[in-house]
ZAPA-867093 format. One record per atom (N, C-alpha, C): x, y, z; residue number from 1; atom name. Coordinates in Angstrom, 2 decimals, decimal comma. Layout:
N
REC  X  Y  Z  NUM  CA
...
***
This chain:
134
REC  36,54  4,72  7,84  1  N
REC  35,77  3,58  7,39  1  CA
REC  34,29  3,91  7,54  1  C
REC  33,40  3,50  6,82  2  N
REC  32,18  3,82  6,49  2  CA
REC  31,66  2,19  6,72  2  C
REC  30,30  2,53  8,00  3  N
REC  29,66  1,32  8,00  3  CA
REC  28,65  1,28  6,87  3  C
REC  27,92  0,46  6,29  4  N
REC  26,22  0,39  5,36  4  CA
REC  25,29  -0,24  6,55  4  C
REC  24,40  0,83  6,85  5  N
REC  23,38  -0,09  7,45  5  CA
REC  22,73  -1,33  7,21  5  C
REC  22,44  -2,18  7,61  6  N
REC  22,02  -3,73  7,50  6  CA
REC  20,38  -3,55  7,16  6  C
REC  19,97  -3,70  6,12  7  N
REC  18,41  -3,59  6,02  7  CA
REC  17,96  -5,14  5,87  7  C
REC  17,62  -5,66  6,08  8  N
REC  16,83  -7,32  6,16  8  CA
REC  15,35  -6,88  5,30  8  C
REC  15,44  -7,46  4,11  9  N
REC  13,77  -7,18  3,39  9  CA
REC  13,01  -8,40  3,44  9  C
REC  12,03  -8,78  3,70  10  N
REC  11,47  -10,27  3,46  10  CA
REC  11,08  -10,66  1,73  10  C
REC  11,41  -11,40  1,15  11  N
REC  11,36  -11,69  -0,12  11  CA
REC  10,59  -13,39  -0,14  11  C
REC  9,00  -13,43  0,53  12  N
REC  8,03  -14,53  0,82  12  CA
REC  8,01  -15,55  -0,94  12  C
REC  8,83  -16,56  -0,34  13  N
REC  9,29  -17,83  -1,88  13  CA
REC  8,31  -17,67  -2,72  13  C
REC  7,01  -18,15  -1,90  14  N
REC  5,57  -18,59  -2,76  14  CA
REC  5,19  -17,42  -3,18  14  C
REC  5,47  -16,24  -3,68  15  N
REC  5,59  -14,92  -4,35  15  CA
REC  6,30  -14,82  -5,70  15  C
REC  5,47  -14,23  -6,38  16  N
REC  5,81  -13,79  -7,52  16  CA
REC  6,00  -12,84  -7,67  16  C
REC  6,81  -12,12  -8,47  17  N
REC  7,38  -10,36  -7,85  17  CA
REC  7,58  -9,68  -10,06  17  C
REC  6,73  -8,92  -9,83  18  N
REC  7,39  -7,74  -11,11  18  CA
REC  8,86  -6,80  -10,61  18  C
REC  9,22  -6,38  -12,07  19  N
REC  10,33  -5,50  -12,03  19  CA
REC  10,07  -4,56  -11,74  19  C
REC  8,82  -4,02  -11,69  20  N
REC  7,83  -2,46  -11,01  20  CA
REC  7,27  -2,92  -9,54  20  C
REC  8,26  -3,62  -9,15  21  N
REC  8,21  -3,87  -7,10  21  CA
REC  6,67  -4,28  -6,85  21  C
REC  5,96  -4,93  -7,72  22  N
REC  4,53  -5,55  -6,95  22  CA
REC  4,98  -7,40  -6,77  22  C
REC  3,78  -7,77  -6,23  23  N
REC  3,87  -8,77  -6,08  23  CA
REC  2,60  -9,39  -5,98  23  C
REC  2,65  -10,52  -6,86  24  N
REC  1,09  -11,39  -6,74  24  CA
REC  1,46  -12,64  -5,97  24  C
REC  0,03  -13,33  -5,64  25  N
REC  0,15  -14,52  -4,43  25  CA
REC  -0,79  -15,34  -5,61  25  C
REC  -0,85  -16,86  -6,14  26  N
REC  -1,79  -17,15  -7,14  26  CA
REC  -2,31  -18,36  -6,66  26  C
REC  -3,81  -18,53  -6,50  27  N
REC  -4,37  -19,35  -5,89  27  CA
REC  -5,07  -19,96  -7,14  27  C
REC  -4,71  -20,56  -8,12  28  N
REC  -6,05  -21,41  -8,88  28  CA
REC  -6,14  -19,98  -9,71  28  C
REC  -7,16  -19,78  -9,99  29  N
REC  -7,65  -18,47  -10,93  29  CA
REC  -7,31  -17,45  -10,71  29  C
REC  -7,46  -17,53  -9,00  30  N
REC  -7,47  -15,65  -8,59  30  CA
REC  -5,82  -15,69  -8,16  30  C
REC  -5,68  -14,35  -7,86  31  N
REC  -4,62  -13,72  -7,78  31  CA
REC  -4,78  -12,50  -6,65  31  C
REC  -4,01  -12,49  -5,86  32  N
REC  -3,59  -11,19  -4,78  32  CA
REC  -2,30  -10,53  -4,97  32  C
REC  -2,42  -9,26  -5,27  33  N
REC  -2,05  -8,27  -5,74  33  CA
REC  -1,18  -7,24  -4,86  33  C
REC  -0,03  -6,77  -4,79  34  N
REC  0,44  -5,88  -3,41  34  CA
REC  1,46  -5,53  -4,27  34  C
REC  2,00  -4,10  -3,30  35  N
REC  3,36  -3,96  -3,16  35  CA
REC  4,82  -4,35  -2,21  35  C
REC  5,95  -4,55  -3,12  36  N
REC  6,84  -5,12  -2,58  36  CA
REC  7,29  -4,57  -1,09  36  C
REC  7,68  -5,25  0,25  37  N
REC  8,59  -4,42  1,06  37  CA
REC  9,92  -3,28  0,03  37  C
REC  10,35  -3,69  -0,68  38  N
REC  11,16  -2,86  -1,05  38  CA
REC  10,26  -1,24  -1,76  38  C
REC  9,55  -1,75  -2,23  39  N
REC  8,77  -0,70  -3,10  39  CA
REC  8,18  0,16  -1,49  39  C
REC  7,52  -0,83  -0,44  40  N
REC  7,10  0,61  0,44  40  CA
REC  8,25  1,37  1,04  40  C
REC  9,30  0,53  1,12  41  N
REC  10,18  0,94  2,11  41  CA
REC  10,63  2,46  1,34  41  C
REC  10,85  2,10  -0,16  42  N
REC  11,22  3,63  -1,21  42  CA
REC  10,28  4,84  -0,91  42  C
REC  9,00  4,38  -0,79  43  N
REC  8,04  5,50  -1,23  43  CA
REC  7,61  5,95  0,07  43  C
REC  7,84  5,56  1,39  44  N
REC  7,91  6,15  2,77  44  CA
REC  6,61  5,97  3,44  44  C
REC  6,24  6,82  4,37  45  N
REC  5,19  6,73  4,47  45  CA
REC  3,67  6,87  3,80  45  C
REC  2,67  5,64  3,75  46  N
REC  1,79  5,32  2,86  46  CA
REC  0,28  6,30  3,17  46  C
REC  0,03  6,87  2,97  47  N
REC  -1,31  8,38  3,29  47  CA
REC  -2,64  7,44  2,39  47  C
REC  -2,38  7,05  1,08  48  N
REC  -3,22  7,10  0,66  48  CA
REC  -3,05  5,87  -0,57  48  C
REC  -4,17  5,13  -0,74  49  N
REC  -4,61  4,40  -1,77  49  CA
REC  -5,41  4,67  -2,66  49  C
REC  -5,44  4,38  -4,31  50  N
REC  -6,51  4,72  -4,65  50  CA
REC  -6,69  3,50  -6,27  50  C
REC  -7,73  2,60  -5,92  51  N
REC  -7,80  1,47  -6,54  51  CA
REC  -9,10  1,61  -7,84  51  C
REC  -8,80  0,97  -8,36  52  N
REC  -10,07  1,24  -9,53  52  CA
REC  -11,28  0,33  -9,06  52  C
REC  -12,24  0,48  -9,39  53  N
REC  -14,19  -0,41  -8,63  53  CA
REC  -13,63  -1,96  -9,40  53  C
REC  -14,49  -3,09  -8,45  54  N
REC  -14,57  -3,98  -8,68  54  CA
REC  -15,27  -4,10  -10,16  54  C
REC  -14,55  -5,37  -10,73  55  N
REC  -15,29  -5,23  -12,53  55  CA
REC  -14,53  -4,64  -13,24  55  C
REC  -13,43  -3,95  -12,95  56  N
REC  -12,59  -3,15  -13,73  56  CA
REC  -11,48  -4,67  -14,56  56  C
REC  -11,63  -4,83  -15,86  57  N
REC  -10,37  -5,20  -16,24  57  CA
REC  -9,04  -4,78  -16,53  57  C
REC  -8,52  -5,46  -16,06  58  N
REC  -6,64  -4,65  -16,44  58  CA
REC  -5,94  -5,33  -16,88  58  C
REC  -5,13  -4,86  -17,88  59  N
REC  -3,98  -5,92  -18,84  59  CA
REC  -2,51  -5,64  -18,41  59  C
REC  -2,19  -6,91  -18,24  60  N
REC  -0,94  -7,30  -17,97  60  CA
REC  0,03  -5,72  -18,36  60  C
REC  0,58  -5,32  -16,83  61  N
REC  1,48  -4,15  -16,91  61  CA
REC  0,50  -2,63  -17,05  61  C
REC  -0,56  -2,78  -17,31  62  N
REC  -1,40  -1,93  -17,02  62  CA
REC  -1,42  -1,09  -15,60  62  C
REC  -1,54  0,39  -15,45  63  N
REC  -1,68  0,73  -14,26  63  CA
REC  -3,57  0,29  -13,67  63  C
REC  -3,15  0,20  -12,50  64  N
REC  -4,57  -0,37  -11,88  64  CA
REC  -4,53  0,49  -10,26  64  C
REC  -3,93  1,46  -10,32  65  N
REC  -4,36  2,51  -9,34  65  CA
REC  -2,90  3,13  -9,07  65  C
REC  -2,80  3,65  -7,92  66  N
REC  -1,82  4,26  -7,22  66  CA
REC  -1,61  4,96  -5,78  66  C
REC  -0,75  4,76  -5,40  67  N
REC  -0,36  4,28  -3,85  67  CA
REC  0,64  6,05  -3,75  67  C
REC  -0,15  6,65  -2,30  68  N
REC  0,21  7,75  -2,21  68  CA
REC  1,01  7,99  -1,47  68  C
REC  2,13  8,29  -0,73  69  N
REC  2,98  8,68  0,22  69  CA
REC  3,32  10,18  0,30  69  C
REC  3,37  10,53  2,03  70  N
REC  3,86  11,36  1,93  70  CA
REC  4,84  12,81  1,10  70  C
REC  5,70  11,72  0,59  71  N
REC  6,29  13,00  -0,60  71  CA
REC  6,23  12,43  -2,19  71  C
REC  5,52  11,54  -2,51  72  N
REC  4,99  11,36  -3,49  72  CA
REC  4,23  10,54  -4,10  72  C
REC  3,70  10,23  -5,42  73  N
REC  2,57  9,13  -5,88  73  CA
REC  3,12  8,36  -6,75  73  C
REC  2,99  7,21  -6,71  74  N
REC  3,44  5,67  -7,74  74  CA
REC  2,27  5,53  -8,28  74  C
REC  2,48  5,04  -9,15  75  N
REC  1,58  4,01  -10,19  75  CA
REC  1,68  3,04  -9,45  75  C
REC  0,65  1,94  -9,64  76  N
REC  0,96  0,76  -9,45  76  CA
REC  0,42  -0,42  -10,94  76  C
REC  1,48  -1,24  -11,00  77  N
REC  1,20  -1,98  -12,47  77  CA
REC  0,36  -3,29  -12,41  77  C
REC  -0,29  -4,04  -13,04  78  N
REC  -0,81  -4,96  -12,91  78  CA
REC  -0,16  -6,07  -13,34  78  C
REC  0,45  -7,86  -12,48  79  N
REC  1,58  -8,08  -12,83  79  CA
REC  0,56  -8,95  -14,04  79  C
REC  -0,74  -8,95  -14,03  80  N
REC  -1,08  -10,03  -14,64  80  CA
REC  -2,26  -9,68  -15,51  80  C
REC  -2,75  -10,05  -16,65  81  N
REC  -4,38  -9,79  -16,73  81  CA
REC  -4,86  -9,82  -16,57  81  C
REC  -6,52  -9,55  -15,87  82  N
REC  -7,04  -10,23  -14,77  82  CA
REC  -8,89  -9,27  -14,95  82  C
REC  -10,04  -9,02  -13,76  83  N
REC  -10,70  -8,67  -13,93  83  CA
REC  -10,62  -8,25  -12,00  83  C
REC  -10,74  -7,14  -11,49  84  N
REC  -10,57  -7,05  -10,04  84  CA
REC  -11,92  -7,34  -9,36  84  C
REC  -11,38  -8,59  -8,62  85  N
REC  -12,74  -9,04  -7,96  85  CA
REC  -12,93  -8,59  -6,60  85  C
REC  -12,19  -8,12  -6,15  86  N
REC  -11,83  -7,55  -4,68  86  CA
REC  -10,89  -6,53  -4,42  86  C
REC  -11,54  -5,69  -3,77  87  N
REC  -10,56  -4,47  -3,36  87  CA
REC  -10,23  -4,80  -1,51  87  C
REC  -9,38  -4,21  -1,35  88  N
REC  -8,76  -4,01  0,29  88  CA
REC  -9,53  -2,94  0,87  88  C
REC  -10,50  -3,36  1,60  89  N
REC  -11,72  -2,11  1,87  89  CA
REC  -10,43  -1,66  3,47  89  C
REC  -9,99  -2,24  3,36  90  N
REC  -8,85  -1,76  4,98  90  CA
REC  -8,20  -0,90  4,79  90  C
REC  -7,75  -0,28  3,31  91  N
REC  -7,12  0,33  2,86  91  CA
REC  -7,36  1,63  2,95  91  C
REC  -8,64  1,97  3,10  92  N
REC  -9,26  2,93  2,88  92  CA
REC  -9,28  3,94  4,04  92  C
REC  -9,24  3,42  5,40  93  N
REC  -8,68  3,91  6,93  93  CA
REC  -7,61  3,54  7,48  93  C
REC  -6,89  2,70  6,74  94  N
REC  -5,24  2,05  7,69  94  CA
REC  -4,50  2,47  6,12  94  C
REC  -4,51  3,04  5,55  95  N
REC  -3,43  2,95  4,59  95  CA
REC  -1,44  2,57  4,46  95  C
REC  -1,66  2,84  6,28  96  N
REC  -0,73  2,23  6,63  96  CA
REC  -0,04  0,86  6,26  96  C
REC  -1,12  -0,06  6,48  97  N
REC  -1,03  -1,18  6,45  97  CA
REC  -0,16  -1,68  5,48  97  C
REC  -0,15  -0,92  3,85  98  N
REC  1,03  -1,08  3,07  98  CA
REC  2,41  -1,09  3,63  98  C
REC  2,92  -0,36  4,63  99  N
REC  3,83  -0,28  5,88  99  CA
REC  4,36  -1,06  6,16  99  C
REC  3,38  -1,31  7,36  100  N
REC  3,52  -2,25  8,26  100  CA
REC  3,39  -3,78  7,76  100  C
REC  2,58  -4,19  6,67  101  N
REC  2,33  -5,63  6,66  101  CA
REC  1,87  -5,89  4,58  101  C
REC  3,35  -5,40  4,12  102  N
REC  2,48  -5,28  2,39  102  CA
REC  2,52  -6,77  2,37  102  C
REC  2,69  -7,91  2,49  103  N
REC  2,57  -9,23  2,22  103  CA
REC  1,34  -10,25  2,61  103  C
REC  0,78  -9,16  3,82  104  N
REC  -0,26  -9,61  4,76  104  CA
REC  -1,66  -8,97  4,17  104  C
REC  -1,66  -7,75  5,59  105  N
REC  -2,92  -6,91  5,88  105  CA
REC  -2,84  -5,62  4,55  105  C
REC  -1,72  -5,44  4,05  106  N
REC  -1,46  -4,93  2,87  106  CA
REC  -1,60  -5,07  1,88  106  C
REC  -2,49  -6,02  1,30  107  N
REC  -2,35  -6,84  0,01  107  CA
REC  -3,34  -5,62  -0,15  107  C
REC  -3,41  -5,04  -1,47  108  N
REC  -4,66  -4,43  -2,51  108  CA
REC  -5,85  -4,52  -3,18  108  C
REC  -5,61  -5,69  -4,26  109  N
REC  -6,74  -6,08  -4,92  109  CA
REC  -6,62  -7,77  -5,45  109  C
REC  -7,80  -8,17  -5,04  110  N
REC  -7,50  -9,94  -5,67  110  CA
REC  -8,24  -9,75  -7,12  110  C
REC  -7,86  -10,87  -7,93  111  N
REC  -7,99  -10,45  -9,02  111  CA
REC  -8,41  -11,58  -9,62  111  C
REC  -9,40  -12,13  -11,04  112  N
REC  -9,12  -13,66  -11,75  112  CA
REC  -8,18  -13,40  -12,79  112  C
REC  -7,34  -14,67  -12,88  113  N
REC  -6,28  -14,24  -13,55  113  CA
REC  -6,90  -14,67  -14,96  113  C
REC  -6,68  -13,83  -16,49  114  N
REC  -7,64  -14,14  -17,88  114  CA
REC  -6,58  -15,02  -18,47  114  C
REC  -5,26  -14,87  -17,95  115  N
REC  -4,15  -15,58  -19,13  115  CA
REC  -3,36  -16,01  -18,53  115  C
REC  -3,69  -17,74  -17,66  116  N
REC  -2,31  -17,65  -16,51  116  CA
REC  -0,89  -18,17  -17,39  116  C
REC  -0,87  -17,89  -18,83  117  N
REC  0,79  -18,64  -19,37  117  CA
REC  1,41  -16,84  -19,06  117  C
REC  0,94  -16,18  -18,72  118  N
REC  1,81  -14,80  -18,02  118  CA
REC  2,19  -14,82  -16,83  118  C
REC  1,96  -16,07  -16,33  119  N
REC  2,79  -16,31  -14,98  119  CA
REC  4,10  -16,48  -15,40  119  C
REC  4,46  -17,28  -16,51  120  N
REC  6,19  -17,67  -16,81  120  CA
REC  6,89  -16,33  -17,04  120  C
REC  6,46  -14,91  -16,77  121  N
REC  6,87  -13,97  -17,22  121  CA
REC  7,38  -12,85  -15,55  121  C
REC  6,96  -13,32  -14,73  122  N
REC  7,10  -13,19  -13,69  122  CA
REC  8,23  -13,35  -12,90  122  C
REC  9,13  -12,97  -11,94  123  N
REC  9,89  -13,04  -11,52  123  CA
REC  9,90  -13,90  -10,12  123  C
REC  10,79  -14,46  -9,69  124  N
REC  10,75  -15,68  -8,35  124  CA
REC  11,18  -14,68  -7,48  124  C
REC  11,29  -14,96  -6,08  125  N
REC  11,84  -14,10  -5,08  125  CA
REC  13,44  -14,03  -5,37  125  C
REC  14,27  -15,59  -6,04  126  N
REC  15,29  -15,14  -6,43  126  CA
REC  15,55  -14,09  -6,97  126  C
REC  15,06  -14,21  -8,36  127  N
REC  15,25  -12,92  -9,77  127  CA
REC  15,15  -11,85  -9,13  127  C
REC  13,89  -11,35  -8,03  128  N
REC  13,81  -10,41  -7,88  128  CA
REC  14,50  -9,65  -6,88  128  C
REC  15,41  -10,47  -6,31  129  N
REC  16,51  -10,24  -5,22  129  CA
REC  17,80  -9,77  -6,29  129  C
REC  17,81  -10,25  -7,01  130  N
REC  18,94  -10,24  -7,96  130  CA
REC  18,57  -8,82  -8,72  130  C
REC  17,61  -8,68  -9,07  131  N
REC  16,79  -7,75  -10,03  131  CA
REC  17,91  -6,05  -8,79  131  C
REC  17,25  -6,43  -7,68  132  N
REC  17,33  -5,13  -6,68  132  CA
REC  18,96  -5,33  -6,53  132  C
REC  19,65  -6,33  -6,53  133  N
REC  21,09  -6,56  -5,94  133  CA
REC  21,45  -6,78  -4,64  133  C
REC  20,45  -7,52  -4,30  134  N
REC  20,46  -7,98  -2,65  134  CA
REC  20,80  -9,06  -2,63  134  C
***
């Protein structure tokens, strides 16, 4: 008999989650931007970030940087359209922090959102539990 280890992922309700493992938080206009626990947990340990300058616009599904690990590099997609008004300057010496806290001290870039009817396109923590098969 073969046990499966028990992994517990946090999947935070008030989250909106893409099928490319990010996740936005949406306050009014702006938007906070991260990757999923599932997405860090894949890509291992986190070495390195690398985000595009504030002022940068990005369109919905657009890459808007990429997140480095140990044995390899992701894209990361943009879940929304937006203009990046804030970068994670923490990112830059704790890169960890994607790790330890992607929902928290992990978040990436806040963003204004240009087209919020691309929120209905977005996935709930359900879908996206379902999406992974958890």
């Amino acid at each position: 008999m073969t046990l499966k280890k028990l992994i517990i992922m946090n999947f935070p309700a008030e989250l909106k989650y893409t099928k490319d493992h990010e996740w936005i938080k949406i306050e009014g206009d702006t938007a906070i931007v991260g990757i999923t626990e599932f997405a860090q947990r894949e890509l291992g340990d986190i070495v390195y970030v690398d985000i595009p300058s504030v002022g940068k616009e990005v369109a919905k599904e657009d890459t808007f940087g990429t997140v480095e690990a140990v044995k390899t590099v992701s894209d990361l997609f943009m879940p929304l359209t937006g203009t990046v008004t804030e970068i994670n300057a923490g990112l830059d010496s704790s890169p960890e922090l994607v790790n330890t806290d992607p929902y928290g001290e992990g978040w990436m870039v806040k963003i204004t959102v240009a087209n919020a009817a691309e929120v209905a396109g977005l996935l709930s923590a359900e879908d996206y539990q379902s999406l992974l098969g958890v």
